[in-house]
C-alpha positions as CSV (number, residue, x, y, z in Angstrom):
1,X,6.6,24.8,-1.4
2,X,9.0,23.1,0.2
3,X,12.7,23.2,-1.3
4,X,15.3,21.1,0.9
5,X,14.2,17.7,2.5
6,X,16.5,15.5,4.9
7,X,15.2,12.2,4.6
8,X,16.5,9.5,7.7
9,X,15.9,6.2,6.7
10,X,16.3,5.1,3.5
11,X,14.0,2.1,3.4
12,X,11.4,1.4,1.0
13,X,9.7,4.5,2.1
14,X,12.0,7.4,2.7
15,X,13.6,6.4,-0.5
16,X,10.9,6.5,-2.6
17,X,9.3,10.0,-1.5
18,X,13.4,11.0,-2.2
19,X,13.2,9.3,-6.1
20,X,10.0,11.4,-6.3
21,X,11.3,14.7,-4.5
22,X,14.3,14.3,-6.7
23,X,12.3,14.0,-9.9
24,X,10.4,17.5,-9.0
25,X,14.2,18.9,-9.0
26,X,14.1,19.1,-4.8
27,X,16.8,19.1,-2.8
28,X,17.3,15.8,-1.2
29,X,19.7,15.0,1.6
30,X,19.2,10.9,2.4
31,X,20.6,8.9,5.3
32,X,20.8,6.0,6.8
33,X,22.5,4.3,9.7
34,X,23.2,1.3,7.7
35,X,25.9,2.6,5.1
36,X,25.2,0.2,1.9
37,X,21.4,1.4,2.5
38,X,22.3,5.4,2.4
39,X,24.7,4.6,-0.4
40,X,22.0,2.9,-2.7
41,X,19.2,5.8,-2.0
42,X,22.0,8.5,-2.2
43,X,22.7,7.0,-6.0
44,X,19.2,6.9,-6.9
45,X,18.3,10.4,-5.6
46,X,21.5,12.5,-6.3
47,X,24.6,12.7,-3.2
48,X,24.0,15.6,-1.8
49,X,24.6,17.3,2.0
50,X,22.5,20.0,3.5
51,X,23.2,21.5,6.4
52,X,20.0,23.5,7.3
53,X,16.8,21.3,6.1
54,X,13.6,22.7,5.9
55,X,12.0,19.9,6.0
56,X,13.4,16.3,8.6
57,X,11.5,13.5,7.1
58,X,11.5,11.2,9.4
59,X,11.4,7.5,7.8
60,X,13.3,5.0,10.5
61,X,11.7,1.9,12.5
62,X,9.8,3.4,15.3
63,X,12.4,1.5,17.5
64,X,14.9,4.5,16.5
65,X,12.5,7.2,16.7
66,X,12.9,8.6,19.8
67,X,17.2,8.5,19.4
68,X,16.7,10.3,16.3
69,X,14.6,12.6,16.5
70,X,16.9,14.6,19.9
71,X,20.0,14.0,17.2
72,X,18.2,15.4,14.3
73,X,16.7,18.4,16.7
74,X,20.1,18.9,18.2
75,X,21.5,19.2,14.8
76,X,18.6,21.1,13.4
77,X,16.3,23.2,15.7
78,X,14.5,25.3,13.2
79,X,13.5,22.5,10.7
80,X,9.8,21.2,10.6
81,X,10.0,17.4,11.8
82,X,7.4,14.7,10.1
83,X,7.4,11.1,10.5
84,X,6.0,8.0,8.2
85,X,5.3,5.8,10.8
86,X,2.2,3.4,10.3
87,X,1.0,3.7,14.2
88,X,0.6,8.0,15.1
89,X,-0.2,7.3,18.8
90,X,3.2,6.1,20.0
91,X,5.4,8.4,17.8
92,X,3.7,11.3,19.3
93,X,3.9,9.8,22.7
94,X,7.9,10.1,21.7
95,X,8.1,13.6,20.6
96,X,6.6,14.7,23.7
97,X,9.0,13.3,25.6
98,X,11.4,14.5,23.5
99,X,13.7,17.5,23.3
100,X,11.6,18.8,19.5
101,X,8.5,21.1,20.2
102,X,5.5,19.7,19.4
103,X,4.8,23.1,17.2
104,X,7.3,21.6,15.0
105,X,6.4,18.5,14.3
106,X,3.9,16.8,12.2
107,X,2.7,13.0,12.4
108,X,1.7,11.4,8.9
109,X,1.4,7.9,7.5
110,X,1.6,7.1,3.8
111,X,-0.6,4.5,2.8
112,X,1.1,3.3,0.5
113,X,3.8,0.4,0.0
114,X,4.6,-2.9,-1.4
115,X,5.7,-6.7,-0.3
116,X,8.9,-6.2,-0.2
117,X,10.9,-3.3,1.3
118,X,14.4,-1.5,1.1
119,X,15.3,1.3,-1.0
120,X,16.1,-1.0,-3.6
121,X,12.1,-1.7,-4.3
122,X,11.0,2.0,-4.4
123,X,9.3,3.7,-6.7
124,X,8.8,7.4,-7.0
125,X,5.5,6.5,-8.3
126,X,4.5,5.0,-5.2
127,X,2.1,7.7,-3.8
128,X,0.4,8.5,-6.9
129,X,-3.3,8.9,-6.1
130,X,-2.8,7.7,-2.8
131,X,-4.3,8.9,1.0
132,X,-2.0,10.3,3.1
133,X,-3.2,10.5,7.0
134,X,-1.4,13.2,8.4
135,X,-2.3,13.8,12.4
136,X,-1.2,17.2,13.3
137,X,-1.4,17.9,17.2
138,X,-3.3,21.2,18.9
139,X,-0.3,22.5,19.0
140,X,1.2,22.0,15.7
141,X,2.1,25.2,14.0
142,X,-0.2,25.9,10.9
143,X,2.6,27.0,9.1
144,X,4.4,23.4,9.6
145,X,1.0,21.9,8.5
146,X,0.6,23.7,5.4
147,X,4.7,22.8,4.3
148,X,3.9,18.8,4.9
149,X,0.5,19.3,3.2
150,X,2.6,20.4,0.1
151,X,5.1,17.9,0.7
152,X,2.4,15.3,0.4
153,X,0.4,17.0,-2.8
154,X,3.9,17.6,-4.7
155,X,3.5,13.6,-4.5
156,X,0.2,13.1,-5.8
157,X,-1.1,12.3,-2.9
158,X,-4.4,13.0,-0.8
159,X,-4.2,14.2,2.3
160,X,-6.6,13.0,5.1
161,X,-6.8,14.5,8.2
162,X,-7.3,12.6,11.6
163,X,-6.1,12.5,15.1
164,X,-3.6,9.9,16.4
165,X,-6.2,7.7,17.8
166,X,-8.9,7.7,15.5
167,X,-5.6,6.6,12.9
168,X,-4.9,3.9,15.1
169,X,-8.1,2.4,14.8
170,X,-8.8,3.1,10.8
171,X,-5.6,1.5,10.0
172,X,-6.0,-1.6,12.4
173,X,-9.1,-2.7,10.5
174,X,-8.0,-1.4,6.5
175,X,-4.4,-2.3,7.1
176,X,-3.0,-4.4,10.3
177,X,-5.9,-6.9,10.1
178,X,-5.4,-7.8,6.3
179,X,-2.1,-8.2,6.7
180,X,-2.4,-10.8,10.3
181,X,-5.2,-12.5,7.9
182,X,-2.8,-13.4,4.8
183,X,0.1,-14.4,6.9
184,X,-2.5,-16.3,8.9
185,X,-3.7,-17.9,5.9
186,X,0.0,-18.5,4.1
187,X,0.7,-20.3,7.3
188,X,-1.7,-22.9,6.6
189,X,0.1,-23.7,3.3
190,X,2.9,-25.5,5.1
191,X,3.2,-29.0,4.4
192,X,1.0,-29.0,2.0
193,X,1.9,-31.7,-1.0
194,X,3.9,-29.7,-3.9
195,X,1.5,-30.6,-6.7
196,X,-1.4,-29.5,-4.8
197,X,0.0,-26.3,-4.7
198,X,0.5,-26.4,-8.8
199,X,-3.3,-25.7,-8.6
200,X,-3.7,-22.4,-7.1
201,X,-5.0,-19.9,-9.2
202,X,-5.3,-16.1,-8.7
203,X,-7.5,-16.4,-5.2
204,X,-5.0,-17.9,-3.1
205,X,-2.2,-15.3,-4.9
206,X,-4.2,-12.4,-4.4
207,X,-5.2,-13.4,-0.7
208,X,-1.7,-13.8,0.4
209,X,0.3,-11.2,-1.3
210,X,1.1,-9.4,1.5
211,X,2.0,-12.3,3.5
212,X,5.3,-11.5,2.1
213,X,5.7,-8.5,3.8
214,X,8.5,-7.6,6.0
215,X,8.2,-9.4,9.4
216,X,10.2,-7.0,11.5
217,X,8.2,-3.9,10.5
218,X,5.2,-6.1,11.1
219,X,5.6,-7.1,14.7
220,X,6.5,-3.2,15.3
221,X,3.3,-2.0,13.7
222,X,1.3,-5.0,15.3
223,X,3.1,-4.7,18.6
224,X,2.0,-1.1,18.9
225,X,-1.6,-0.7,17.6
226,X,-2.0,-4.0,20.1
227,X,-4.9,-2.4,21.9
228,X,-6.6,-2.1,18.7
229,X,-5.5,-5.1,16.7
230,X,-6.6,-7.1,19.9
231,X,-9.9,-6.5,19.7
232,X,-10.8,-6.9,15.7
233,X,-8.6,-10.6,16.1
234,X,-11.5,-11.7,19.2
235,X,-13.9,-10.7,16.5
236,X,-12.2,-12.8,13.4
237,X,-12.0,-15.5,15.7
238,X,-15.8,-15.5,16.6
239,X,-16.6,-15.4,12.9
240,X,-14.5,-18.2,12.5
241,X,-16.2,-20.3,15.1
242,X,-19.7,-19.5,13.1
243,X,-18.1,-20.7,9.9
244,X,-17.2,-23.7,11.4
245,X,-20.6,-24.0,13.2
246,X,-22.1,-23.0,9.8
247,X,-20.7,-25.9,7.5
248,X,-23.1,-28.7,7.6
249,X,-25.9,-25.9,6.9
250,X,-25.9,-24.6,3.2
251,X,-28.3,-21.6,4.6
252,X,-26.0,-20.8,7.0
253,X,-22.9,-20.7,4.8
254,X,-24.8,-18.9,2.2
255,X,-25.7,-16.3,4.9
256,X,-22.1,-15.5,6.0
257,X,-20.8,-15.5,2.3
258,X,-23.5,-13.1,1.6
259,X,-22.2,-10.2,4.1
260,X,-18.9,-11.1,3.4
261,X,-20.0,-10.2,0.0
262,X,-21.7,-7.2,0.6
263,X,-18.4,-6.2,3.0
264,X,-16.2,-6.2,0.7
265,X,-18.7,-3.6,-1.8
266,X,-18.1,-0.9,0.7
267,X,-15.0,-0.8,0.0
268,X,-14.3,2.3,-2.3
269,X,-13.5,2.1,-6.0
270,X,-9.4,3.7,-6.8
271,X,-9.4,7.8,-6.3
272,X,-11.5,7.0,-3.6
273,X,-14.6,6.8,-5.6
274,X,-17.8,5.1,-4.9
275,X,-17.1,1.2,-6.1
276,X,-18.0,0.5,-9.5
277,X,-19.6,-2.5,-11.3
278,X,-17.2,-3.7,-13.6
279,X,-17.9,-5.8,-17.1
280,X,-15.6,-8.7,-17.6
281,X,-14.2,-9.5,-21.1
282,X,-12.6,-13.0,-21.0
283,X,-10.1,-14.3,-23.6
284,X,-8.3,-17.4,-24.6
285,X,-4.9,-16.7,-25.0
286,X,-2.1,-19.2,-26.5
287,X,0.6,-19.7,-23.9
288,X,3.6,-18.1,-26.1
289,X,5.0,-14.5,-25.6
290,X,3.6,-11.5,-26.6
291,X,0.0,-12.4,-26.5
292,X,-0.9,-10.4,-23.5
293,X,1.1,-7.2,-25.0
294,X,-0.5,-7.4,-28.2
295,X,-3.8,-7.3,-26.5
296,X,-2.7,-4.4,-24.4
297,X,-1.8,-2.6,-27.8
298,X,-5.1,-3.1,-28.7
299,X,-6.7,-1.7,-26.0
300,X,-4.6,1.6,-26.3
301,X,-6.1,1.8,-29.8
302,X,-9.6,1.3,-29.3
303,X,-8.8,3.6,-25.8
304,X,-10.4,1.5,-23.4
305,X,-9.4,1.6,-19.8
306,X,-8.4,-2.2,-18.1
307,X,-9.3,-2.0,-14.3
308,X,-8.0,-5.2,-13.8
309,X,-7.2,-8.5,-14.7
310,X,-6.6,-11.7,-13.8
311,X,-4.7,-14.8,-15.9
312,X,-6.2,-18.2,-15.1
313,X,-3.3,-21.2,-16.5
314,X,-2.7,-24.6,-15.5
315,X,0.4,-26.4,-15.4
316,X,1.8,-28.1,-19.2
317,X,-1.5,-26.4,-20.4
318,X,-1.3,-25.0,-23.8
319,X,-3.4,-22.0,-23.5
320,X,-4.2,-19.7,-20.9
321,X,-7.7,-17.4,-19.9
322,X,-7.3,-14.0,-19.6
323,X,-10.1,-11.4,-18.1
324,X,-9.7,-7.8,-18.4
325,X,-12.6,-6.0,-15.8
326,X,-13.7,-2.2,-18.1
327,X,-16.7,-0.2,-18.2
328,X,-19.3,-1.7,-19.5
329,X,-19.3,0.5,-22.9
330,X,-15.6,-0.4,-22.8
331,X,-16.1,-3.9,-22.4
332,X,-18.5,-4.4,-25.5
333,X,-16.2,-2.0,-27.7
334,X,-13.4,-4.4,-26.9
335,X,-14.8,-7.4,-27.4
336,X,-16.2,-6.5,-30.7
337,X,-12.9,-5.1,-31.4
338,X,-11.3,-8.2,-30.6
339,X,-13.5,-10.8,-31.6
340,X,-13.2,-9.1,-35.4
341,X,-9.5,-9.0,-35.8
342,X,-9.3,-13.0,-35.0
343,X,-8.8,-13.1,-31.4
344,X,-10.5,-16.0,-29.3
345,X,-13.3,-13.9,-27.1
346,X,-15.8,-15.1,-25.1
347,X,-19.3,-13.5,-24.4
348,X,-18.8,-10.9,-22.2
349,X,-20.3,-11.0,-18.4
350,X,-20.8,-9.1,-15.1
């Protein structure tokens, strides 16, 4: 167990493994070059100093990395060093050249986050459930190994273990790639007519959320998994060229949506489980507060579990279609449920 954590960088990140350190009553020490950014996390995760860490958490833009990491050694030469960083290869390229020991230090990544950044958007929630890559090197010391693997379970977290390089590449195609696709595909909205934009339903929003992501942590993390980012884009843009080769051929398109289909079901189900089938309930809803709450209250009753949901409403429309994704025992218990206290359901589907 680890008991005192200095935290350097209080970004979206570092602050929110500080608000969930702080709620397990751990010491937690945060700062920030940027004074109005330390002050905010220090508020939210209690002002206090310590002057021999146990833990260094390092959480600053891999730009800084190197700077702090000989200040924070220098300072502190018997703490165990980890960073967040979403690239391993080049922050361990750093610490080599660095004054800190390798045996000290551990490389991990989060994966975890949200659209927007700063400490102001964290969440100690934010690793609930989550993997966490952590990329120890050969000469890592076990005993700094086993204090970050505790660091990372104390936040409900999974750890996965990989080396730097094998990281690299995972993330580039789960991570780096999705994001380069919905910017890509945000781009295109430009100049498009107002009112045409009024149309888009939950497709387009859920394609581009993370288009508004940070653009100066992006060109870091892009810039520096270029070798593999570089790759997977010549590979997009091939695909691309099919589609486009592939449009005046229903076959064709039918073809390429099919493995894009069957893509996308490898993709695990949350916890890391084996993707499941989901039953759809859908619901008219009248467009006037409360309606989704009051459904929401009825599913804690009946103790069904919503996966998901998505909310389908037009502009100046008076009503709105709501479908909640359950088990399929859940789904039928609902919309039995529903259907006999008055509420507008429709047949359930897969």
């Amino acid at each position: 167990m680890v008991h005192s954590v200095r935290i350097v960088g209080a970004g979206l990140i570092g602050t929110s493994i500080g608000l969930a350190l702080a709620a397990k009553n751990i010491a937690v020490e945060m700062i920030d070059v940027d004074s109005r950014n330390q002050a905010l996390a220090q508020d939210l995760t209690g002002a206090i100093t310590i002057s021999e860490p146990e833990l260094i958490i390092l959480a600053t833009p891999l730009r800084a990395l190197s700077q702090v990491i000989n200040e924070q050694y220098a300072l502190n030469p018997s703490s165990t060093f980890m960073d967040v960083c979403s690239v391993k290869v080049e922050p361990l390229e750093k610490v080599k050249a660095s004054e800190l020991p390798l045996r000290q230090f551990v490389g991990t990544h989060p994966m975890a986050g949200r659209e927007v950044g700063g400490a102001e958007s964290a969440r100690a929630d934010l690793f609930l459930s989550r993997s966490w890559i952590i990329t120890p090197d050969a000469k890592t010391d076990p005993e700094a190994i086993s204090k970050v693997k505790s660091l990372v379970q104390l936040l409900g977290a999974t750890c996965v273990e990989l080396d730097a390089a094998s990281h690299d590449a995972a993330v580039a195609r789960v991570s780096h790639l999705p994001q380069i696709t919905a910017t890509l595909l945000a781009g295109s909205l430009h100049g498009v007519a107002p009112e045409w934009l009024d149309l888009a339903g939950a497709g387009l929003r859920d394609t581009t959320r993370i288009a508004a992501s940070d653009e100066n942590l992006w060109k870091e993390i892009i810039n520096s998994n270029s070798h593999e980012i570089k790759g997977l884009l010549t590979k997009l843009h091939n695909e691309i060229g099919a589609m486009i080769d592939a449009v005046d051929d229903q076959e064709k398109i039918a073809a390429i949506m099919r493995i894009g289909r069957d893509g996308r079901n490898l993709i695990p189900g949350k916890h890391g489980g084996k993707a499941r089938e989901y039953t759809y309930v859908p619901i008219v809803i009248d467009d006037k507060p409360g309606q989704l709450g009051a459904i929401f209250n009825e599913c804690a009753a009946m103790s069904v579990n919503v996966e998901d949901l998505v909310i389908e409403h037009s502009p100046g429309q008076l009503n709105a279609l709501i479908t909640l994704a359950l088990s399929a025992e859940d789904a039928v218990k609902l919309s039995n449920h529903l259907s006999s206290i008055g509420w507008n359901v429709h047949p359930v589907r897969k």
